[in-house]
C-alpha positions as CSV (number, residue, x, y, z in Angstrom):
1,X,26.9,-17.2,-10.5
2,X,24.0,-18.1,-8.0
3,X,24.4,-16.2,-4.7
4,X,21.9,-18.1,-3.1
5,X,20.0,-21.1,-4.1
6,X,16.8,-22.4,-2.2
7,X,16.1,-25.9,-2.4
8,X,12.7,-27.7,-1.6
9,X,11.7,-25.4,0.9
10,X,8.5,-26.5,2.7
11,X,6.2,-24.6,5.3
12,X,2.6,-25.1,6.8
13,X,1.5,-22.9,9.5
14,X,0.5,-24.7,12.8
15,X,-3.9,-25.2,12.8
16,X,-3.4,-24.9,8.9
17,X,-4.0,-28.0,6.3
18,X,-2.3,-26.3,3.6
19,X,1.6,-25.9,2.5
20,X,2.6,-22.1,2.5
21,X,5.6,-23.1,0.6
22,X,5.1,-26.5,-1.3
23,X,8.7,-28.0,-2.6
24,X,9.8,-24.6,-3.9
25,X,13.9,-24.2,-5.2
26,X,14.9,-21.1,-7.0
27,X,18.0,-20.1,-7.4
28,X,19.2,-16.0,-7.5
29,X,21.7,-14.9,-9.2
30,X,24.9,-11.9,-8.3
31,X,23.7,-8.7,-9.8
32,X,20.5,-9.9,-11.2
33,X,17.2,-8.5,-10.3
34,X,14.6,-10.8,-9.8
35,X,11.0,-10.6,-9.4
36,X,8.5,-12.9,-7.2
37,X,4.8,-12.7,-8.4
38,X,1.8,-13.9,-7.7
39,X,-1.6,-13.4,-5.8
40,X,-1.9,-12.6,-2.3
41,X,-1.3,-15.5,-0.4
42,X,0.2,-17.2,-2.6
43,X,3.3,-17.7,-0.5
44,X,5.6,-15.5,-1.8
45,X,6.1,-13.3,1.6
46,X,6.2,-16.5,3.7
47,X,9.1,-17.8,1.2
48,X,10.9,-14.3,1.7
49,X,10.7,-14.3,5.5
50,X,12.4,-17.7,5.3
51,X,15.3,-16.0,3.7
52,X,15.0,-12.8,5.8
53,X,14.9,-15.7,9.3
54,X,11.4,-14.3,10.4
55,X,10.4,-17.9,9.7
56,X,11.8,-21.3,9.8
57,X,11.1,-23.9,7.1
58,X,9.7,-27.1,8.2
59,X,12.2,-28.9,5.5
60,X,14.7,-27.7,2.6
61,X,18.2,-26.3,2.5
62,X,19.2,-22.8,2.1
63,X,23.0,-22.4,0.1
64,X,24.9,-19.6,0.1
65,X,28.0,-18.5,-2.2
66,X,27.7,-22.2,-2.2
67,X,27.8,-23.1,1.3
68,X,24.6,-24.6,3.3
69,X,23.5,-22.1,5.8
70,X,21.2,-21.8,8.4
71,X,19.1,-18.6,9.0
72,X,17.8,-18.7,12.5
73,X,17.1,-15.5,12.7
74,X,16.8,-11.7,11.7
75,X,20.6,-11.2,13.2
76,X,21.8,-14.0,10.8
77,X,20.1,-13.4,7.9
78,X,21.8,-9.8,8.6
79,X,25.7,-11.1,8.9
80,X,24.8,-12.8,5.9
81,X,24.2,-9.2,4.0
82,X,20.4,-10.4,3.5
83,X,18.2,-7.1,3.7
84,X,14.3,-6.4,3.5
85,X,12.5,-3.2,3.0
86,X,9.1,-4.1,4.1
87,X,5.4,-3.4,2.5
88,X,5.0,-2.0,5.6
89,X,7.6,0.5,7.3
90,X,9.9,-0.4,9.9
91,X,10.9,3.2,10.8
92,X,10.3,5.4,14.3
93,X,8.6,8.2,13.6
94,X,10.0,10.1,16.2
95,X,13.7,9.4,15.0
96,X,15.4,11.6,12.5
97,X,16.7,10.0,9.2
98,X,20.0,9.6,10.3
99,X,18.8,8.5,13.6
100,X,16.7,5.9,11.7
101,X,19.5,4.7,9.3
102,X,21.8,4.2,11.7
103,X,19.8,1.9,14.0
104,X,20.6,-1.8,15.0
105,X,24.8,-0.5,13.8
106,X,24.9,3.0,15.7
107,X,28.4,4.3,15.6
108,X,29.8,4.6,19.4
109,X,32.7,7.2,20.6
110,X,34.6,5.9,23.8
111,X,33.1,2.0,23.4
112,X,29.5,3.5,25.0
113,X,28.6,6.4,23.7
114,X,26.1,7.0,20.5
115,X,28.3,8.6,18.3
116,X,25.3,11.2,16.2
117,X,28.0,13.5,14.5
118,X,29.4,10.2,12.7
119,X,26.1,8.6,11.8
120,X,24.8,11.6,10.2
121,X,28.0,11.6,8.2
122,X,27.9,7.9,7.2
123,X,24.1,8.6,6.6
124,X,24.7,11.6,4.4
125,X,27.3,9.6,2.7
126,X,24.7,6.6,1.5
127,X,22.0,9.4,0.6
128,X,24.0,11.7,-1.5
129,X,25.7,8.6,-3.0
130,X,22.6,7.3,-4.6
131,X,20.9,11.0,-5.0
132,X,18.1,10.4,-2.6
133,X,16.0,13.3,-1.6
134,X,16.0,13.3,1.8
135,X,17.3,15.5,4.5
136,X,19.6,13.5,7.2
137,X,17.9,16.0,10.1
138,X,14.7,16.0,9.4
139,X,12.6,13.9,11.2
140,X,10.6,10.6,9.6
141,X,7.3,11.4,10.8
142,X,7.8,14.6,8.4
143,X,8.7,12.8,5.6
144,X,6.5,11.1,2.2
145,X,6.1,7.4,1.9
146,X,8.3,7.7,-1.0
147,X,11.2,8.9,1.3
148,X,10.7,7.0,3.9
149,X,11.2,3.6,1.4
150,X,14.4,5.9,0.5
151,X,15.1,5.6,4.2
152,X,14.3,1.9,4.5
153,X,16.7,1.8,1.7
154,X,19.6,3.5,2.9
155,X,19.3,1.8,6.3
156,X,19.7,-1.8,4.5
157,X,22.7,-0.2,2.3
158,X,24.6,0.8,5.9
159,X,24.4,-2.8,6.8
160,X,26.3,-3.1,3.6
161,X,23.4,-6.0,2.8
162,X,24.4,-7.6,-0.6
163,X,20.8,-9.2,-1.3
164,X,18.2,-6.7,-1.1
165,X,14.1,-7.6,-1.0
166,X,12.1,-4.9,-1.7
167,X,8.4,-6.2,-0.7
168,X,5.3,-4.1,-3.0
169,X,8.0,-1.2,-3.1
170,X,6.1,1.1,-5.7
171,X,2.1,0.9,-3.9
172,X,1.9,3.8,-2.9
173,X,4.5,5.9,-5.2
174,X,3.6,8.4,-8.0
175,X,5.0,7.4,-11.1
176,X,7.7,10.3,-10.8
177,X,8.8,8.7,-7.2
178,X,8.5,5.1,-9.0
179,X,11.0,5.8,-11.9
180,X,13.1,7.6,-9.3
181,X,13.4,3.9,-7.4
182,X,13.6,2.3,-10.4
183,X,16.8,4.1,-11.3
184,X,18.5,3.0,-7.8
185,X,17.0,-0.5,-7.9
186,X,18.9,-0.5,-11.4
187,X,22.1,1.3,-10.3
188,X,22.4,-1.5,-7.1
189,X,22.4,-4.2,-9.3
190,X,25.0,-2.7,-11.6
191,X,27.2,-2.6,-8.7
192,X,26.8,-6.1,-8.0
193,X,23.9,-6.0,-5.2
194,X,21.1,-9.0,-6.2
195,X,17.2,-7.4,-5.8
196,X,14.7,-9.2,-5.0
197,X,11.1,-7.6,-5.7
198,X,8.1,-8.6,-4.6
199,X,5.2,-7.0,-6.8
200,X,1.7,-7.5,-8.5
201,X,2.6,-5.0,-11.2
202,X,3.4,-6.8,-14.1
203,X,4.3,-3.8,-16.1
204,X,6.9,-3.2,-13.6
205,X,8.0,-6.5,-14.1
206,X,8.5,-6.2,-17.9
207,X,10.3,-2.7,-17.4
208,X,12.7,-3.4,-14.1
209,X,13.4,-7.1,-13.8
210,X,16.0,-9.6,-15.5
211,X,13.3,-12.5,-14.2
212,X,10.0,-13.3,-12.6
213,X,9.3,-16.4,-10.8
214,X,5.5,-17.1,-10.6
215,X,3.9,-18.5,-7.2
216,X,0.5,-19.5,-6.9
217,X,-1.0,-21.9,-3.6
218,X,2.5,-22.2,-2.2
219,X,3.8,-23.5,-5.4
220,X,6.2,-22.7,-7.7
221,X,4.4,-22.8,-11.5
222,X,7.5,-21.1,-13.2
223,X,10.3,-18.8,-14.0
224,X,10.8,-16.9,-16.8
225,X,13.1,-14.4,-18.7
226,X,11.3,-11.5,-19.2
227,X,12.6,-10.5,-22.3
228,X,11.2,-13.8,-23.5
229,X,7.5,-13.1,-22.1
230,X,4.9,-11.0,-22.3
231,X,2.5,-9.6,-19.4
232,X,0.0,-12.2,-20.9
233,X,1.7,-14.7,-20.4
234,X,2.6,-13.7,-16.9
235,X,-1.3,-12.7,-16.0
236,X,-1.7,-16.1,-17.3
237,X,0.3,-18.0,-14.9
238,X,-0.4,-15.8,-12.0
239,X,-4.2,-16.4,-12.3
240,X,-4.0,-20.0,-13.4
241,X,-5.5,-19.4,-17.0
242,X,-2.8,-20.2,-20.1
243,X,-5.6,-18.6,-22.7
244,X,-5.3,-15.2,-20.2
245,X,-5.8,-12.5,-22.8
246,X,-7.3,-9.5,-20.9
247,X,-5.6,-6.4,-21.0
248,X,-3.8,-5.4,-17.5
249,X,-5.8,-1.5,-18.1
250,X,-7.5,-0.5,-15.0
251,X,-10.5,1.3,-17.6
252,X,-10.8,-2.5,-19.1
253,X,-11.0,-3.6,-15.4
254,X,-13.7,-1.2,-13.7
255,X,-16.8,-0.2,-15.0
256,X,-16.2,3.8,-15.3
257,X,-18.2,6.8,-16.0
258,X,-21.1,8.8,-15.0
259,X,-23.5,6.9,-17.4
260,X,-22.9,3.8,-15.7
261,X,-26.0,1.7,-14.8
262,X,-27.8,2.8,-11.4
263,X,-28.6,-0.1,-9.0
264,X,-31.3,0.4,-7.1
265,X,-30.9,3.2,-4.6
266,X,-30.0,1.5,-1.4
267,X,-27.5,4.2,0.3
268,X,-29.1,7.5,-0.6
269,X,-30.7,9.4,-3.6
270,X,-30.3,13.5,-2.4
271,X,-29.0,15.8,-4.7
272,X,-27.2,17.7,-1.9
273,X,-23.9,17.8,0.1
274,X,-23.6,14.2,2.1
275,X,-20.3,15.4,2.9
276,X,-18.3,18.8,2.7
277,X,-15.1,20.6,3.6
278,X,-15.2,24.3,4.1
279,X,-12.6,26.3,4.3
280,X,-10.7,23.2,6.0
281,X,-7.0,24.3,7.6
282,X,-4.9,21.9,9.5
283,X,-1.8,22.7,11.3
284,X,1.0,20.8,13.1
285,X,1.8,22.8,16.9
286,X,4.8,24.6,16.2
287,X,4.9,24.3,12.4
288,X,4.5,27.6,10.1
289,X,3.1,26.2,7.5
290,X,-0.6,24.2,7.4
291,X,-1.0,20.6,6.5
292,X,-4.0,21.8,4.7
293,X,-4.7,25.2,3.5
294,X,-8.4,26.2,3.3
295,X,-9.9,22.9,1.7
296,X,-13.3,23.5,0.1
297,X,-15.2,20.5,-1.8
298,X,-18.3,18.4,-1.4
299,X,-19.3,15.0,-2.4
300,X,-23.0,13.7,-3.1
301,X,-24.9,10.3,-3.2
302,X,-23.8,8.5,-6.3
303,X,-20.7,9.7,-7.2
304,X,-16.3,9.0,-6.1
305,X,-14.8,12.1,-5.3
306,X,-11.0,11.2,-6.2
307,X,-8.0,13.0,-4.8
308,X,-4.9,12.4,-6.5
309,X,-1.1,13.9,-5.9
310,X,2.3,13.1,-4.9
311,X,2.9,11.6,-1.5
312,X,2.9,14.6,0.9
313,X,1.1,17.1,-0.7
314,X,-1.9,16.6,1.7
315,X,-3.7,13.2,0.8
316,X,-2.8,11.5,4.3
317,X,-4.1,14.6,6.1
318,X,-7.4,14.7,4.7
319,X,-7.6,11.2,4.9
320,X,-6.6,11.3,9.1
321,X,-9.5,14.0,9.0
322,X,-12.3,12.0,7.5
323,X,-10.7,9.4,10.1
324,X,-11.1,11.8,13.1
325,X,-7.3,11.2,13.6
326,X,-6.8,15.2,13.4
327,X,-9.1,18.1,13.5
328,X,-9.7,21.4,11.8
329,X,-7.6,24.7,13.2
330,X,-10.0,26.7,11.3
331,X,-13.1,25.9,9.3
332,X,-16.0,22.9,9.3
333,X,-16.5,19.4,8.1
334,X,-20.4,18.9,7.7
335,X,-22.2,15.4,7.3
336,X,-25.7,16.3,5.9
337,X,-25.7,19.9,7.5
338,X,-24.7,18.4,10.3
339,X,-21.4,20.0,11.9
340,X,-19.2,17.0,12.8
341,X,-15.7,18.4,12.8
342,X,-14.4,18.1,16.6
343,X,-16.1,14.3,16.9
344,X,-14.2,11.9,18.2
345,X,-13.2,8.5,16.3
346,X,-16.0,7.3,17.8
347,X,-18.6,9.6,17.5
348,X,-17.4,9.5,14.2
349,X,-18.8,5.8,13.6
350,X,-21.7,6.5,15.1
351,X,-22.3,9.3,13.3
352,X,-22.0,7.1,10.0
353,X,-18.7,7.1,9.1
354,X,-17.5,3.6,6.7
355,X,-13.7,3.6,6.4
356,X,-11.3,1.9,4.3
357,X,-7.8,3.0,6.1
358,X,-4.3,3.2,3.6
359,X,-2.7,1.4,6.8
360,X,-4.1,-2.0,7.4
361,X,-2.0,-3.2,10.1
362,X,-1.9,0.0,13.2
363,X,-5.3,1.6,12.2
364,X,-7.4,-0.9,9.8
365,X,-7.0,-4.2,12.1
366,X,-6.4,-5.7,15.4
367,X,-3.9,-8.0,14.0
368,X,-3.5,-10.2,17.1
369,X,-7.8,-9.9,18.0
370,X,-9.2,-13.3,15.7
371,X,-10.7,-12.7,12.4
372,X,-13.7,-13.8,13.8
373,X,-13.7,-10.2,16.2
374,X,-12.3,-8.2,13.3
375,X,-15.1,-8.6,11.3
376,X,-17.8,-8.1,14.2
377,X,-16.4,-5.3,15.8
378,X,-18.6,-1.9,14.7
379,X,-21.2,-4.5,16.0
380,X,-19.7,-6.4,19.0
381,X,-22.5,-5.4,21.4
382,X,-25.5,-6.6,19.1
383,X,-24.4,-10.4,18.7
384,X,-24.8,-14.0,20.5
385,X,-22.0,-16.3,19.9
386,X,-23.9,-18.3,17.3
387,X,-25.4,-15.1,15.2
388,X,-21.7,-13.7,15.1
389,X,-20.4,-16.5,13.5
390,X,-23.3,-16.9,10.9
391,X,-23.0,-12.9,10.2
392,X,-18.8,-14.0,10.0
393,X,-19.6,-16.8,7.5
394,X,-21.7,-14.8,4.9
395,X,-19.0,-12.2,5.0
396,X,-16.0,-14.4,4.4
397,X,-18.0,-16.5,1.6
398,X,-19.3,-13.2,0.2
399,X,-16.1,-11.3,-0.2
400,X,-13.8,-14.8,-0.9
401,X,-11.8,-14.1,2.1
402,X,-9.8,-17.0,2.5
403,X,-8.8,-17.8,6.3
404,X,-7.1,-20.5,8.0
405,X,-9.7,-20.3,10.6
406,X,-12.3,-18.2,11.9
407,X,-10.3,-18.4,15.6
408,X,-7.3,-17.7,14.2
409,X,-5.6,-14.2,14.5
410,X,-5.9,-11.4,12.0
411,X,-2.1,-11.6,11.4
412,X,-2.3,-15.0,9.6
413,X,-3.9,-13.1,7.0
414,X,-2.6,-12.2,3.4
415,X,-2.1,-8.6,2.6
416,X,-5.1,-8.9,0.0
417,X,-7.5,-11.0,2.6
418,X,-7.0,-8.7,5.1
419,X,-7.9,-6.0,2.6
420,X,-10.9,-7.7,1.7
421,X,-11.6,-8.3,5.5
422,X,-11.6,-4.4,5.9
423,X,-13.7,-3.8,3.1
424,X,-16.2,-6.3,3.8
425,X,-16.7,-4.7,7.8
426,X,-16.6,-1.2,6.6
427,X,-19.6,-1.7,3.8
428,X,-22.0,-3.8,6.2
429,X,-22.1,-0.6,8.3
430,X,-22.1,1.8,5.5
431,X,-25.1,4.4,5.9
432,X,-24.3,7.0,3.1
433,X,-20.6,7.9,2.7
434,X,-17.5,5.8,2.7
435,X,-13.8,6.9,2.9
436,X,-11.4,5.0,0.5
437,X,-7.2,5.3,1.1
438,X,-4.9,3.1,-1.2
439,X,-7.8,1.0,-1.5
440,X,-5.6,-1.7,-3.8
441,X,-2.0,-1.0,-2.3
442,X,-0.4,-4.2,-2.9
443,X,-3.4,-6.8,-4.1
444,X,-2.9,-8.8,-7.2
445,X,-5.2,-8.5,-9.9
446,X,-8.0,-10.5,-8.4
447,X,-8.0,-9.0,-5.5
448,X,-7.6,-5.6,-6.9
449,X,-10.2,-5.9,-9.5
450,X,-12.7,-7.3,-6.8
451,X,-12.3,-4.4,-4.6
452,X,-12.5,-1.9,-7.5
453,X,-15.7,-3.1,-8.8
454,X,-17.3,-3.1,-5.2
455,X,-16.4,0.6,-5.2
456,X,-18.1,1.4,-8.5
457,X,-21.3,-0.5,-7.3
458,X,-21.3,1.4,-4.2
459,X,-21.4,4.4,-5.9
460,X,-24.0,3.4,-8.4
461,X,-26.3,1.9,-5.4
462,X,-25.8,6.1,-4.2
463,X,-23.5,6.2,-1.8
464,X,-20.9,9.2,-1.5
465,X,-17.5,8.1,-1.9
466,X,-13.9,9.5,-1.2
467,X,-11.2,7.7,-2.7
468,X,-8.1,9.0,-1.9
469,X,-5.1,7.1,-3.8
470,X,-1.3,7.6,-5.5
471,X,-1.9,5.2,-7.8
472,X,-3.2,7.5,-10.7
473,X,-4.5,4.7,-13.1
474,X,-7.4,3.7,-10.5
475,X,-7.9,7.6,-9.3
476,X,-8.6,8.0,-13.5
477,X,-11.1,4.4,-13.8
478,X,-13.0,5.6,-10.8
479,X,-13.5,9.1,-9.9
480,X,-16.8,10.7,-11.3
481,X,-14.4,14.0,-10.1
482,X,-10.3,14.5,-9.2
483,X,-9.3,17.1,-6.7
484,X,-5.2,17.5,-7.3
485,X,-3.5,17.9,-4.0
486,X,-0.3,20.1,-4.0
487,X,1.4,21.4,-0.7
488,X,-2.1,21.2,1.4
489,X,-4.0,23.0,-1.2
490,X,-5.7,22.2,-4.2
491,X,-4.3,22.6,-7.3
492,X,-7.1,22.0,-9.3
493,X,-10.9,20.4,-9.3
494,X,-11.7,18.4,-12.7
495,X,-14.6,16.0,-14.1
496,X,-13.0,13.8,-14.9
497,X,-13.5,13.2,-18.9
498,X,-12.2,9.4,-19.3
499,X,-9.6,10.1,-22.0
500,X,-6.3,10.2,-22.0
501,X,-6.2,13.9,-21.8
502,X,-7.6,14.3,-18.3
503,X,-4.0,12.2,-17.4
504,X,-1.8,14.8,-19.1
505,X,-3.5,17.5,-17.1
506,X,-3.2,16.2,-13.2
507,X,-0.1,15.5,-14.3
508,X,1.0,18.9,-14.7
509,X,-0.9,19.9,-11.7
510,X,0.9,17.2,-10.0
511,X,4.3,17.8,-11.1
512,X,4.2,21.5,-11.8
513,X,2.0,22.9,-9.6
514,X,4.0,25.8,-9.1
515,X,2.7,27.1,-11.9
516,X,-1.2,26.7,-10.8
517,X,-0.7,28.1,-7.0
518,X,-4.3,29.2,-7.0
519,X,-7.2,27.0,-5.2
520,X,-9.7,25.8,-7.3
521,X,-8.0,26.3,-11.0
522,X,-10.0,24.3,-13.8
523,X,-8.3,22.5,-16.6
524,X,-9.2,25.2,-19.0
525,X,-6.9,28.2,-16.9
């Protein structure tokens, strides 16, 4: 039985000559969960927020339980039991969990008043039903990005939504926290919800999804059973090659190890410190225990310093560090001897810091400044109006970032050409170090594979990088070294060996790091 059905559904964007969605129909079916690939921008978001009312289609029809329906709006699409857990979180951080889960349906005592004792009931009610690991009174700012999704979660299940889009839900997950969703994505649709999941994984395709339907340039080039396919053929159809044979295996993918090729030094070529962390504690006013607990390491020209661990465990405090975002309590950051840990964000830049942000949207762009003033703005004061837009041209056509217009705002962007955007500002002003976060949250494999072969050429040209990612696959095809994050300290410091052995060992650092409470422990202890 189809719960919804769209039929030739068509959207351009105004000042844009192309089709977003192109004559698309696809039907989903009551319990079934089904899977929308394809690179980024090739329309599969804009198709969503049609269904979600965020956007209108130009032309096409929209049935319900077999009724024609109009979605006008978020409000609609939500009294039609049509939820979406963003890419991007839609929580306050200020809220608590319950606060958070209860919003836009908050439970009210005498007609007026907010009702807190009941919504931390109902909210306790969704989280213990589904075995979610969250606590209704803590607050979300305190949380990982894995429970925060578990909140996004929860807060669509209290609207009782029956159709459920989950949008790059596993980016930034550990495979622990991934399995974990997996499990409730599995158990929704056994009790009848439909998913919807919107992912460039295509091993998480193969393992979660009943079907995938393949977009590429706002069109619709197939649908498939997946128990009838293979990740070949749905590489193939998602690049646009039928003879696609190359193995989805980040090591196949990026050129790895410490005897890769040098490039001609263009960055640096000193055997010491660029960059180092001594004795490095952070705390939160009013909280016992430190973000980071004495963090010690040190990167040099020509080699990724990787850290890897579950969300939490530090990675997003050492990256709002490098970021100037928070400073040390106690200890130094140096930048060639240099003491630069109380600089500002600003000083920061000038100082030489290059910086590839895990949040695109608040901290990597001005979404609503023009792509034009994204890509010139480390330099904004050194440019006439026609040398900014020839130094805007040979970035775009460099990095293949595909816009609808110079003049256009940042927002118009695709996840992955906004990435590439980023990237492409951040390395024409790198000077000798350059701070990776999630660097391929999200991008398909193009995109993803561009960006990680930029990284390993920056590296072999010397520069000093820090890659700081979830995703333990790229941490293992990149990193010349892995620090292993655990509770703000680290859990260990490892060459990294390029076997499959090196995996089994973060792993246990990662997962049972209780055991390895010491900083600094080597494989070997």
């Amino acid at each position: 039985m189809n719960i919804i059905e769209l039929k030739n559904i068509n959207k351009t964007y105004p000042g844009s000559n192309k089709k977003a969605n192109n004559d698309i129909s696809l039907d989903l079916k009551k319990g079934e969960i089904l899977c929308i690939a394809g690179e980024n921008g090739a329309g599969k978001s804009t198709l969503m927020k049609i269904l979600c009312g965020l956007e209108k289609p130009d032309t096409g029809e929209i049935i319900i339980d077999g009724k024609k329906t109009e979605i006008n709006s978020p409000v609609s699409a939500k009294k039609l039991g049509i939820g979406m857990v963003h890419q991007h979180f839609m929580l306050f951080p200020e809220f608590t969990v319950a606060e958070n889960i209860a919003f836009g349906t908050e439970p009210r005592k005498m007609y007026f008043f907010y009702d807190s004792n009941r919504a931390k009931a109902e909210s306790e009610k969704i989280i213990s039903g589904h075995n979610f690991r969250i606590n209704s009174d803590q607050k979300v700012k305190d949380l990982t990005i894995g429970q925060m999704q578990q909140v996004e979660i929860c807060r669509i299940l209290n609207r009782n939504a029956q159709i459920i889009i989950l949008d790059e839900p596993t980016s930034v997950l550990s495979e622990y926290e991934t399995n974990s969703l997996f499990g409730t994505i599995r158990k929704l649709a056994d009790n009848g919800k439909s998913i919807v999941l919107i992912t460039h994984k295509i091993n998480e395709i193969k393992k979660i999804c009943d079907r995938v339907a393949v977009m590429r340039r706002g069109e619709l080039v197939g649908v498939r059973e997946t128990d009838k396919t293979d990740e070949y053929e749905i590489a193939g159809m998602i690049m646009g090659d039928n003879n696609f044979k190359q193995s989805v295996d980040y090591k196949a993918i990026s050129p790895s190890g410490r005897n890769a090729a040098k490039l001609p030094a263009q960055y640096g070529e000193s055997s010491g410190a660029v960059i180092e962390f001594k004795n490095v504690t952070v705390r939160r006013r009013g909280q016992k225990n430190p973000l980071l607990d004495k963090v010690s390491f040190s990167v040099s020209c020509g080699e990724i310093l990787g850290f890897a661990g579950v969300g939490g465990n530090g990675l997003g405090v050492i990256e709002a560090v490098f970021g100037g975002f928070l400073h040390p309590a106690e200890g130094s950051v140096f930048h060639n001897g240099k003491d630069i840990s109380a600089l500002s964000i600003r000083a920061l830049r000038k100082e030489g810091l290059a910086y590839v942000p895990a949040d695109r949207i608040r901290v990597g762009s001005a979404i609503e400044a023009t792509i034009e003033e994204n890509l010139i703005i480390n330099f904004r004061n050194d440019f006439r109006k026609k040398t900014m837009e020839e130094f805007s041209s040979k970035l775009t056509e460099k990095y293949n970032i595909q816009t609808p217009g110079m003049e256009e705002k940042a927002a118009f962007l695709s996840g992955g050409n906004l990435q590439k955007l980023i990237l492409a500002r951040e390395i024409s002003c790198l000077k000798d170090y350059i701070v990776f976060s999630e660097p391929t949250w999200g991008l398909d494999i193009a995109s993803g594979n561009f960006i990680m072969r930029e990284i390993t050429e920056l590296r072999n040209k010397g520069a000093a990088v820090i890659l700081i990612s979830t995703n333990l696959d790229e941490i293992l095809a990149l990193s010349n070294r892995i620090i292993v994050m655990y509770r703000g300290r680290i859990a260990a410091n490892l060459e990294n060996t390029f076997d499959e052995t090196i995996k089994e060992q973060i792993g246990n650092y990662m997962h049972l790091a209780t055991k390895y409470p010491a900083q600094g422990l080597k494989a070997s202890e």
